[in-house]
Residue, then its C-alpha position, 0 to 999 in steps of 0.5 A: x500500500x504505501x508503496x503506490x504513495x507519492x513522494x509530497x515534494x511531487x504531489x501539485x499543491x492542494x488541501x491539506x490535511x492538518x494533524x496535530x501529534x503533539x497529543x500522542x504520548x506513546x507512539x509505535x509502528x502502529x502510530x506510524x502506519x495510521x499515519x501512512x494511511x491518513x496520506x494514502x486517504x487524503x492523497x486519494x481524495x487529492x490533498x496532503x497530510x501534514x503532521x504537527x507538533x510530532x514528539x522526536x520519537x515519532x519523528x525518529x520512527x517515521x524516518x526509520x520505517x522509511x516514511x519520511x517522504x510520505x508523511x509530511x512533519x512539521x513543527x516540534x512538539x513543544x511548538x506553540x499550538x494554533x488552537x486550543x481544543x475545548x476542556x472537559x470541565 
């Protein structure tokens, strides 16, 4: 599967898909392959995934798995945030 998904730099620009992985606290293969489908799936839809606020970790395994290419990561993890998602009171 991941390998009928382009490289981003030969992708035409478009919609991107924003996640933010600042979140994630323990990250695995797992973690990663999620990842790579979430690319795969925008891509067919004709847009990009973009990871932000990736811990070292998860960047360190994305570029172990050889993914580096596909999924796109932005941002360090201790990155201000854009946005804030609401809290449970």
């Amino acid at each position: 599967v991941i390998g009928n998904v382009e490289l981003h730099a030969r992708r035409p620009a478009g919609p991107v898909v924003v996640c933010d992985a600042s979140v994630l606290l323990d990250v695995d293969v797992g973690t990663v392959e999620a990842l790579a489908w979430l690319a795969l799936h925008a891509r067919r839809l004709g847009a990009s995934l973009r990871v932000e606020g990736a811990s070292a970790e998860l960047r360190a395994l994305i570029d172990f798995m050889g993914l580096a290419d596909v999924i796109v990561v932005v941002g360090a993890a201790n990155a201000p945030r854009i946005y804030a998602p609401p809290t449970s009171p």
